[in-house]
Structure formats: C-alpha cells, structure tokens
PDB file of N, CA, C and O in Angstrom, chain B, residues numbered from 101:
ATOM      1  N   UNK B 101    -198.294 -84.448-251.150  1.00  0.00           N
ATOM      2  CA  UNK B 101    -199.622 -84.353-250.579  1.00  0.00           C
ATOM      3  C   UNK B 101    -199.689 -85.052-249.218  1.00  0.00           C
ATOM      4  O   UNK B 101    -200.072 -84.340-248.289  1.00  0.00           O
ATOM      5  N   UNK B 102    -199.284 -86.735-248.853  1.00  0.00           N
ATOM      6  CA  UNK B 102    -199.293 -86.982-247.259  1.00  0.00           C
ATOM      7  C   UNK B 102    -198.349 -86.369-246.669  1.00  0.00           C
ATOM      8  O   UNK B 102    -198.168 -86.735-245.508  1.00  0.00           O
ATOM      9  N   UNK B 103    -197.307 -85.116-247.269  1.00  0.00           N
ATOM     10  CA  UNK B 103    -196.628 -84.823-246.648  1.00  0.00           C
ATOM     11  C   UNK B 103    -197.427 -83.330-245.454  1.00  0.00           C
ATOM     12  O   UNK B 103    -197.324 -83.140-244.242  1.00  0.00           O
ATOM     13  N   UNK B 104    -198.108 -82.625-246.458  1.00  0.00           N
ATOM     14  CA  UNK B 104    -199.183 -81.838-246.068  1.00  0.00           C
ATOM     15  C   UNK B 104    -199.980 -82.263-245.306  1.00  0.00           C
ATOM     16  O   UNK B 104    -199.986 -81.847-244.147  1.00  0.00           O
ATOM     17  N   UNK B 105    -200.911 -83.245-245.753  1.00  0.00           N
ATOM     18  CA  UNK B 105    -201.597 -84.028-244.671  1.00  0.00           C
ATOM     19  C   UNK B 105    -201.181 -84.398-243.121  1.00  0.00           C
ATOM     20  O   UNK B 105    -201.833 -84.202-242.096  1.00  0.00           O
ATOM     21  N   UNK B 106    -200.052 -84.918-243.262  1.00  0.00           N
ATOM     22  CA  UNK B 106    -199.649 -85.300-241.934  1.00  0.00           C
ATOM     23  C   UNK B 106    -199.178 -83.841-241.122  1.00  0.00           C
ATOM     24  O   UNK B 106    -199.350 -83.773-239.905  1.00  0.00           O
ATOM     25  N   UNK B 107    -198.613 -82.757-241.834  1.00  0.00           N
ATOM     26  CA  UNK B 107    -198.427 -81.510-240.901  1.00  0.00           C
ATOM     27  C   UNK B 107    -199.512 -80.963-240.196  1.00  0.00           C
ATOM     28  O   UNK B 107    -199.395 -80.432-239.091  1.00  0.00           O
ATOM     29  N   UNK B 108    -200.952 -81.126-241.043  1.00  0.00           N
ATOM     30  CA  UNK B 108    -201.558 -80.565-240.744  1.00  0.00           C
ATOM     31  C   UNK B 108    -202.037 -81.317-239.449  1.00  0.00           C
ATOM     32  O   UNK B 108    -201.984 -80.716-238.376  1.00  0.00           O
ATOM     33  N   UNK B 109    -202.519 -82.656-239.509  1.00  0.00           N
ATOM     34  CA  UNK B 109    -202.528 -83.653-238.437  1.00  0.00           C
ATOM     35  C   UNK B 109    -201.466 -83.360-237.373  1.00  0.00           C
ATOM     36  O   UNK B 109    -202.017 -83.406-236.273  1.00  0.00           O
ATOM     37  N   UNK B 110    -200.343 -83.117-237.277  1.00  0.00           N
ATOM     38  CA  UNK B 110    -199.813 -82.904-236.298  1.00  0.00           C
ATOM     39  C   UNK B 110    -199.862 -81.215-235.793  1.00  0.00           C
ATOM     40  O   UNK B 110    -199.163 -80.927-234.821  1.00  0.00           O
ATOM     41  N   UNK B 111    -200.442 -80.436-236.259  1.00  0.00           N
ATOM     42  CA  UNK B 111    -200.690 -78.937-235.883  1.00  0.00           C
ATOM     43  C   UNK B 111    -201.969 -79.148-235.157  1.00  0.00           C
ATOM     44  O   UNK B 111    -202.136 -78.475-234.140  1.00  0.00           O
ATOM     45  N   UNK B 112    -203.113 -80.170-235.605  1.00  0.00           N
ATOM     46  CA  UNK B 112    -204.144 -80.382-234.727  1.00  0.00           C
ATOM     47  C   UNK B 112    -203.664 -80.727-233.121  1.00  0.00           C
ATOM     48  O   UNK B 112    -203.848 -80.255-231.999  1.00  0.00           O
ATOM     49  N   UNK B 113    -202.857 -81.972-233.815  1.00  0.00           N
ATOM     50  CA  UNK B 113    -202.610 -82.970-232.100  1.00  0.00           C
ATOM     51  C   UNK B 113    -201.740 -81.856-231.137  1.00  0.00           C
ATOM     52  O   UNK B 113    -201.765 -81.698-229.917  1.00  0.00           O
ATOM     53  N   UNK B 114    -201.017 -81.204-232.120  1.00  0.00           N
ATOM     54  CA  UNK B 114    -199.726 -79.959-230.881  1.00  0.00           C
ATOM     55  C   UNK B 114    -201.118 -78.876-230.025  1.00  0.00           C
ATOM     56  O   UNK B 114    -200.921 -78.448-228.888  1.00  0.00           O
ATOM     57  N   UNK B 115    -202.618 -78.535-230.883  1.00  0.00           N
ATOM     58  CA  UNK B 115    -202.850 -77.415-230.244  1.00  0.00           C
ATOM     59  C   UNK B 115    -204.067 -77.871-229.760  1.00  0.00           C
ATOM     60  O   UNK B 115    -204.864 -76.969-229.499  1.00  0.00           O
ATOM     61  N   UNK B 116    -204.668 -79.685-229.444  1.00  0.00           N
ATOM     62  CA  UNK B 116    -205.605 -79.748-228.643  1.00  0.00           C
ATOM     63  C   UNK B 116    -204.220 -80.285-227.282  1.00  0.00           C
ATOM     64  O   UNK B 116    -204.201 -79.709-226.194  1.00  0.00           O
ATOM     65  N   UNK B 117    -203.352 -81.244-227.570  1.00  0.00           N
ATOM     66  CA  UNK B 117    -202.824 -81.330-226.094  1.00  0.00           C
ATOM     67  C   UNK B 117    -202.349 -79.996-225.733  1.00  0.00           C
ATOM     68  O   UNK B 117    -202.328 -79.945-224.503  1.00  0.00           O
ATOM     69  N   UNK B 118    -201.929 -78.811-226.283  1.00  0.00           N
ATOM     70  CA  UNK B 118    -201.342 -77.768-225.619  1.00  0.00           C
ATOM     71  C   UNK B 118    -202.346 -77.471-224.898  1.00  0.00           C
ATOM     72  O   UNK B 118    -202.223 -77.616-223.681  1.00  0.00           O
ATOM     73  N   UNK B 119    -203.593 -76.984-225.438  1.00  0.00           N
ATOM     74  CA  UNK B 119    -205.123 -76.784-224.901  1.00  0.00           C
ATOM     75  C   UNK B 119    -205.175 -77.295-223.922  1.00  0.00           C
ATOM     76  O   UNK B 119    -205.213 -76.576-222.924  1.00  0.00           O
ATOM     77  N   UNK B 120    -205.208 -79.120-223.720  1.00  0.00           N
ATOM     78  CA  UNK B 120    -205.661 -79.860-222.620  1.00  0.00           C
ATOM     79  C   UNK B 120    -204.432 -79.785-221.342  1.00  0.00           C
ATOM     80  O   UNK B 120    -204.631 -79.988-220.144  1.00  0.00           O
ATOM     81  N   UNK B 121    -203.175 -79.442-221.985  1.00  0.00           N
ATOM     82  CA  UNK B 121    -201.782 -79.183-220.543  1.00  0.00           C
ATOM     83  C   UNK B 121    -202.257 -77.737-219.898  1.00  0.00           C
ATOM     84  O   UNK B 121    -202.462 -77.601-218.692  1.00  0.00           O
ATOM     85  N   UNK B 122    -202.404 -76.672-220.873  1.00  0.00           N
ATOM     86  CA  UNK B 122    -202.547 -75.800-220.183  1.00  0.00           C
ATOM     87  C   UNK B 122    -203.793 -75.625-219.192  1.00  0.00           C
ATOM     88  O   UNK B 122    -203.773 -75.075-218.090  1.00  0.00           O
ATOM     89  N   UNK B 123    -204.800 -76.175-219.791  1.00  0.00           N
ATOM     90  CA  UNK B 123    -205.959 -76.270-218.579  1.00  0.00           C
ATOM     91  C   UNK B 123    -206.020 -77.122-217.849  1.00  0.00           C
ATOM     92  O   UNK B 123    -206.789 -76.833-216.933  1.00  0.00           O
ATOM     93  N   UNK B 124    -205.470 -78.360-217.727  1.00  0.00           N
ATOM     94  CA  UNK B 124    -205.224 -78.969-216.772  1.00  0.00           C
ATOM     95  C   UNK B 124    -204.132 -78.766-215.699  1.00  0.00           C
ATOM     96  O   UNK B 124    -204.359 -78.802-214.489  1.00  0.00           O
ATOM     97  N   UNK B 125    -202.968 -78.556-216.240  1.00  0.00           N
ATOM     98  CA  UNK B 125    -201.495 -78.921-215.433  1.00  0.00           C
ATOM     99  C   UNK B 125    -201.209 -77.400-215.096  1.00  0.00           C
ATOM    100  O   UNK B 125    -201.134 -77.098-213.905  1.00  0.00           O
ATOM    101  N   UNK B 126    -201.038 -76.388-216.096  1.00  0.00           N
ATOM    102  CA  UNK B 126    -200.475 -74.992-215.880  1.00  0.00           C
ATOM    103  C   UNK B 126    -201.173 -74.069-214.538  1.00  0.00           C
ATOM    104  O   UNK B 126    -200.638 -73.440-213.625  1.00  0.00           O
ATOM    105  N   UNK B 127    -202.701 -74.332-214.923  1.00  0.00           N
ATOM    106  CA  UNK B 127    -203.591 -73.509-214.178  1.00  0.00           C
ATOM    107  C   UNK B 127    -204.245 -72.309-214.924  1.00  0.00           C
ATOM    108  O   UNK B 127    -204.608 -71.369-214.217  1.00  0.00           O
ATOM    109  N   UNK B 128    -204.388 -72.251-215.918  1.00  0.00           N
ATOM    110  CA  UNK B 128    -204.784 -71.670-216.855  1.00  0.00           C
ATOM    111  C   UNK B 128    -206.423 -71.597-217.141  1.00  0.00           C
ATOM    112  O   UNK B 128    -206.921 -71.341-218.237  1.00  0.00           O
ATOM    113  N   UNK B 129    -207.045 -71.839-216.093  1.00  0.00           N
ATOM    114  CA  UNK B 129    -208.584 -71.899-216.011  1.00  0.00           C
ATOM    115  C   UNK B 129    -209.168 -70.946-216.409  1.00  0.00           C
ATOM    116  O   UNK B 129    -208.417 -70.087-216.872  1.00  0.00           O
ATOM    117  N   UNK B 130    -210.166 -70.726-216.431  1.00  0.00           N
ATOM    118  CA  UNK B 130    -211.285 -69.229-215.887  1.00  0.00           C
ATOM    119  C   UNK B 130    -211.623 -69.173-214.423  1.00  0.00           C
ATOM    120  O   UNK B 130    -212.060 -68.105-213.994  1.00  0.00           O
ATOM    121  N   UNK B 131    -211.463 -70.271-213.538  1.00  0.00           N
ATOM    122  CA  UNK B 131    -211.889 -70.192-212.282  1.00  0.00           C
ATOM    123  C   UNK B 131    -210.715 -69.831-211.485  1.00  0.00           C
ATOM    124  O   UNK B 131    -210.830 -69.594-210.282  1.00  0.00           O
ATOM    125  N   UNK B 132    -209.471 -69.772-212.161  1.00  0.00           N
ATOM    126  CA  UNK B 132    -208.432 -69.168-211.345  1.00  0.00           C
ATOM    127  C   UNK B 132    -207.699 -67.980-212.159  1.00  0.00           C
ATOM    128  O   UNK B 132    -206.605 -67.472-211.915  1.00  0.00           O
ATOM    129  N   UNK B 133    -208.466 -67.729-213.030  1.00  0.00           N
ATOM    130  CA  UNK B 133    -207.883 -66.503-213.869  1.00  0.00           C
ATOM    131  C   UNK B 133    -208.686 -65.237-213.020  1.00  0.00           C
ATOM    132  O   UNK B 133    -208.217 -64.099-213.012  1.00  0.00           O
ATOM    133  N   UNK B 134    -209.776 -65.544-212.411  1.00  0.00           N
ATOM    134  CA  UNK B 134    -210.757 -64.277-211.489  1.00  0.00           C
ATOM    135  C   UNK B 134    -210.172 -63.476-210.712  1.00  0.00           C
ATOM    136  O   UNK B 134    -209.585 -64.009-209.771  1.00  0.00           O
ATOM    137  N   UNK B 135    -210.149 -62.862-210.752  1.00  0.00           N
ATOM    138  CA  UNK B 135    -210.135 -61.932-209.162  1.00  0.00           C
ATOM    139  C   UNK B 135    -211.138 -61.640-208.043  1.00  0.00           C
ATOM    140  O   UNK B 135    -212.331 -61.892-208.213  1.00  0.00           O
ATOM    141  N   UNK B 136    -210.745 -61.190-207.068  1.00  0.00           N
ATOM    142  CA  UNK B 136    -211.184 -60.997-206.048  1.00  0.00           C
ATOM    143  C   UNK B 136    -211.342 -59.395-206.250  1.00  0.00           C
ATOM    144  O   UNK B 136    -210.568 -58.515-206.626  1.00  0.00           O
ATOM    145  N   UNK B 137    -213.314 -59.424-205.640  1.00  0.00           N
ATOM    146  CA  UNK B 137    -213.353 -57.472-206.311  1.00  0.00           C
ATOM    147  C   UNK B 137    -212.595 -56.616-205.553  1.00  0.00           C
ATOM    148  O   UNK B 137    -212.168 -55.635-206.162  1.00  0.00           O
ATOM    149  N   UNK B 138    -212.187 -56.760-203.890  1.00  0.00           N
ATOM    150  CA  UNK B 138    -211.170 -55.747-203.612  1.00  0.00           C
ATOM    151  C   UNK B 138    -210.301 -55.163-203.878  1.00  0.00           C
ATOM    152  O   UNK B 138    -209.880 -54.054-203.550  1.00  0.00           O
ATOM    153  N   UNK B 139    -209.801 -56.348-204.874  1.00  0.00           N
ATOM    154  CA  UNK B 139    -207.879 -56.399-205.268  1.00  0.00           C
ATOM    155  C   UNK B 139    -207.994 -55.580-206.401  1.00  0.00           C
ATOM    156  O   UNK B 139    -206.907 -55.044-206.614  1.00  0.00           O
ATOM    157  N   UNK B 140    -208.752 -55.291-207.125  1.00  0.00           N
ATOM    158  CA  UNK B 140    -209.066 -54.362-208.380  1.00  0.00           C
ATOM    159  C   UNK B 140    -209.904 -53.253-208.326  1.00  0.00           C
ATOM    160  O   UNK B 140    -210.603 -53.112-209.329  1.00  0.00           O
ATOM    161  N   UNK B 141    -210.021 -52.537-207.564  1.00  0.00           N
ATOM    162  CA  UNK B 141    -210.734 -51.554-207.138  1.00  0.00           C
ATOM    163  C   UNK B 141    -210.199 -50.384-207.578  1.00  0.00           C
ATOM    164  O   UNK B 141    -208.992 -50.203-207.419  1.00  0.00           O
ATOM    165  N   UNK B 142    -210.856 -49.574-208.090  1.00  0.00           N
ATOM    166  CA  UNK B 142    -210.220 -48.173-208.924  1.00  0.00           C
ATOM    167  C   UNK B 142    -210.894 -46.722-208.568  1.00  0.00           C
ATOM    168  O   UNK B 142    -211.345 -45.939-209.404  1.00  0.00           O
ATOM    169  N   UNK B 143    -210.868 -46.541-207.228  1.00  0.00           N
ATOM    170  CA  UNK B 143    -211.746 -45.767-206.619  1.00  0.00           C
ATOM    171  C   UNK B 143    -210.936 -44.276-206.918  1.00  0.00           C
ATOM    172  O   UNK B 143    -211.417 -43.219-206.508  1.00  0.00           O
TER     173      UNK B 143
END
C-alpha cells in the first residue's frame, strides 16, 4: 500500500513540474502558440 501511495505521489510531482518546465522554459504558452492572421490564410 505506501508502495502505491508513493507512485502515485510521484506521478503528481513528474506532471505538475513537467506542466510548470514546459510553460515556463520550453515556450509552450498560448501567447506564443498564436499566429499571425496572414501566415494562415486560405484564400
């Protein structure tokens, strides 16, 4: 049973810091995931 416990505790801590690297360090935003409307234009 703390063996369960603790996996699960560490599946939390792996997928809020992955969360917090990728939006901080990677660039993985919404404010740089946008485009610019020219560049996608489907005329």
């Amino acid at each position: 049973m703390k063996v369960m416990i603790l996996a699960f505790v560490a599946i939390v801590v792996i997928a809020v810091s992955a969360n917090f690297g990728l939006r901080t360090y990677a660039g993985f935003s919404t404010q740089e995931r946008t485009t610019v409307g020219k560049s996608v234009r489907l005329d």
